[in-house]
N, C-alpha and C positions, 0 to 999 in steps of 0.2 A: 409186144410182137416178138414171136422166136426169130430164130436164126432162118430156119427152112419155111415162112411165113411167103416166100417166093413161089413156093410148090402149090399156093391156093392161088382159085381164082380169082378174079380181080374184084365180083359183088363180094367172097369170102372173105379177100385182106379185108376191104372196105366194114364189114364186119364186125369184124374182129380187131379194126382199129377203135370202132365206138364204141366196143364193149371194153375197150383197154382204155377206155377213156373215164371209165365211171370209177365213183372212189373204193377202195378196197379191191377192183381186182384188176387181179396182174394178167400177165399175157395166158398163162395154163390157165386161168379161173376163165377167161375169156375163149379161150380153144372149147374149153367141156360146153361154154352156154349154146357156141353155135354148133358144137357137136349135136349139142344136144336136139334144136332148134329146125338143123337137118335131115334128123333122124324120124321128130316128131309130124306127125298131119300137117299136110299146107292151112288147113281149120285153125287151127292149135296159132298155127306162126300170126294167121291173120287177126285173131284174136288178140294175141301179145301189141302186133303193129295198131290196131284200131283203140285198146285200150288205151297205149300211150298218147295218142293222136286224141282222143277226147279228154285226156290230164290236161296236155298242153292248149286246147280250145276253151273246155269250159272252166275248169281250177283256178280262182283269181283270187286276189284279196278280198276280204271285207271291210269295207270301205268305215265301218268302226273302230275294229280292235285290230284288223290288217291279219287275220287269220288264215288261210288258204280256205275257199269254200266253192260250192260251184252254186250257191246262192246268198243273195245279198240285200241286207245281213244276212251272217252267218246263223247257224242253229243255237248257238251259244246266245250270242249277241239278242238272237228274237226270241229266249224262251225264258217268260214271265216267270219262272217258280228260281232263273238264276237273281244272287244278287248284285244290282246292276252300281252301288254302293262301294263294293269291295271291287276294285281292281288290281287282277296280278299281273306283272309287268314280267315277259320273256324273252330271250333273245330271238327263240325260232319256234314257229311251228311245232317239232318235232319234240321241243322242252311242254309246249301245250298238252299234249299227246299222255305223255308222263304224268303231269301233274294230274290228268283228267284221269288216268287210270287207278288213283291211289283211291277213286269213288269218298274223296273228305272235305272235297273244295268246289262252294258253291257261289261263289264271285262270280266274276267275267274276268274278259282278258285286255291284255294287248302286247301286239306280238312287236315287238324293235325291228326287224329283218336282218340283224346281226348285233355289235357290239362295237365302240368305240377304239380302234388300233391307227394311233398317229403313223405308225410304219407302214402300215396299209393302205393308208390315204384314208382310211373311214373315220368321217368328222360326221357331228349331230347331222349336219344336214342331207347325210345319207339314209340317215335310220329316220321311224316316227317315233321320234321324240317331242319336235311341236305338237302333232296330233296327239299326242299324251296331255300335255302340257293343257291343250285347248282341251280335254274329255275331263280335266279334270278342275280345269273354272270352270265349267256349264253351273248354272242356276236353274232352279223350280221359277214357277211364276211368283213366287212369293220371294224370292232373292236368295231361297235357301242351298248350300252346296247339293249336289247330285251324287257326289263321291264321298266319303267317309274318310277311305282308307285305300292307299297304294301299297301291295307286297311287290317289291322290287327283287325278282327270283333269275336274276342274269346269275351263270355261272362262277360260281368262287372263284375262278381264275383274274390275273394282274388286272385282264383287259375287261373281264365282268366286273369287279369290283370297282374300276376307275370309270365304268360306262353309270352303276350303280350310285356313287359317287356325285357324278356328274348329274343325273335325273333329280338326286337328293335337292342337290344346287338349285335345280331349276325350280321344282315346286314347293320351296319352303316358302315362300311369299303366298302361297295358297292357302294355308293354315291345314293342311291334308294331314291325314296322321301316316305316316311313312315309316312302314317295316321293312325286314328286310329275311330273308329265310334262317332260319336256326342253322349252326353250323352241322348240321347232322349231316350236311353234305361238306367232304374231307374239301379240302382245298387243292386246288389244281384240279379236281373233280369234272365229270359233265354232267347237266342232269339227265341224258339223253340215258346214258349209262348207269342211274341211279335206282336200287330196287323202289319196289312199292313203300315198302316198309320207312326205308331212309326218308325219303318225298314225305311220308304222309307226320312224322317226327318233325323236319325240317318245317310243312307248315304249320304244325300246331306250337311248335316250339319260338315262332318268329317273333323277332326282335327291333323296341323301336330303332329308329337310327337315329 
């Protein structure tokens, strides 16, 4: 919020405080959207407010891989030509996103909904880690495993590596065969921020653990 943030009205601040809210912008990135927003068709505005108001109604998990989806299962999760064998394991959504764009990877997912940070208070039983855990003892009718293989693709960073770490832990009594992504992603790294190119090296290139 500026200094002369006074000189608006009071739906204006209102605003332009919740666009000062969101990550990456500041108070001027927040003045040009309502500028903008102002400027543009009440159509336009009610369009922006109805979109977001249907993200936040229909947008849920998939109750499988904990994907964002607004059906369930997700289109991943229910499409027979994926393989439902391989599982790659991410921190977010937005890492799925990624991987899915490098068009090399034809597994399924499951999404953690963050990463393991003791500073943070975020312990296993904030993330699906059990739901990992449980997708990957499932059996056939014959007792045979369901899963193959887990690519554990949390971000190179302290707190991905010790989330990574930690997943290892859990399912080595499974007999799973546990990769982990080729370092073609630098460390301290995101994958969010990761070209196609790096992503698609990273999974060809991965490594048992």
């Amino acid at each position: 919020m500026t200094d002369h943030s006074m000189a608006y009205s009071a739906s204006v601040r209102r605003l332009l405080d919740l666009f000062g809210k969101l990550p990456g912008v500041g108070s001027r990135s927040a003045e040009r959207m309502v500028f903008h927003i102002l400027k543009g068709s009440t159509d336009e505005a009610m369009a922006l407010a109805d979109a977001i108001r249907a993200v936040k109604e229909h947008v849920r998990h998939c109750r499988v891989c904990y994907h964002l989806t607004e059906v369930d299962p997700c289109e991943i999760c229910r499409n027979p030509s994926r393989d439902a064998g391989v599982i790659c394991v991410v921190e977010q959504s937005k890492d799925l996103f990624q991987i899915e764009a490098t068009g090399t990877y034809r597994g399924v997912y499951h999404v953690l909904l963050g990463h393991l940070a003791a500073l943070d208070g975020i312990t296993p039983e904030n993330l699906t880690i059990d739901a990992l855990v449980k997708r990957v003892n499932e059996r056939d009718a014959a007792g045979n495993p369901l899963v193959r293989e887990v690519i554990i693709a949390t971000n190179p960073t302290m707190d991905g590596d010790g989330t990574a770490l930690y997943i290892q832990n859990r399912l080595e009594a499974s007999g799973v065969n546990i990769t982990r992504l080729a370092r073609g992603l630098p460390a301290g790294a995101q994958i969010e921020q990761a070209n196609k190119a790096i992503l698609a090296d990273a999974l060809a290139g991965r490594v048992k653990m």
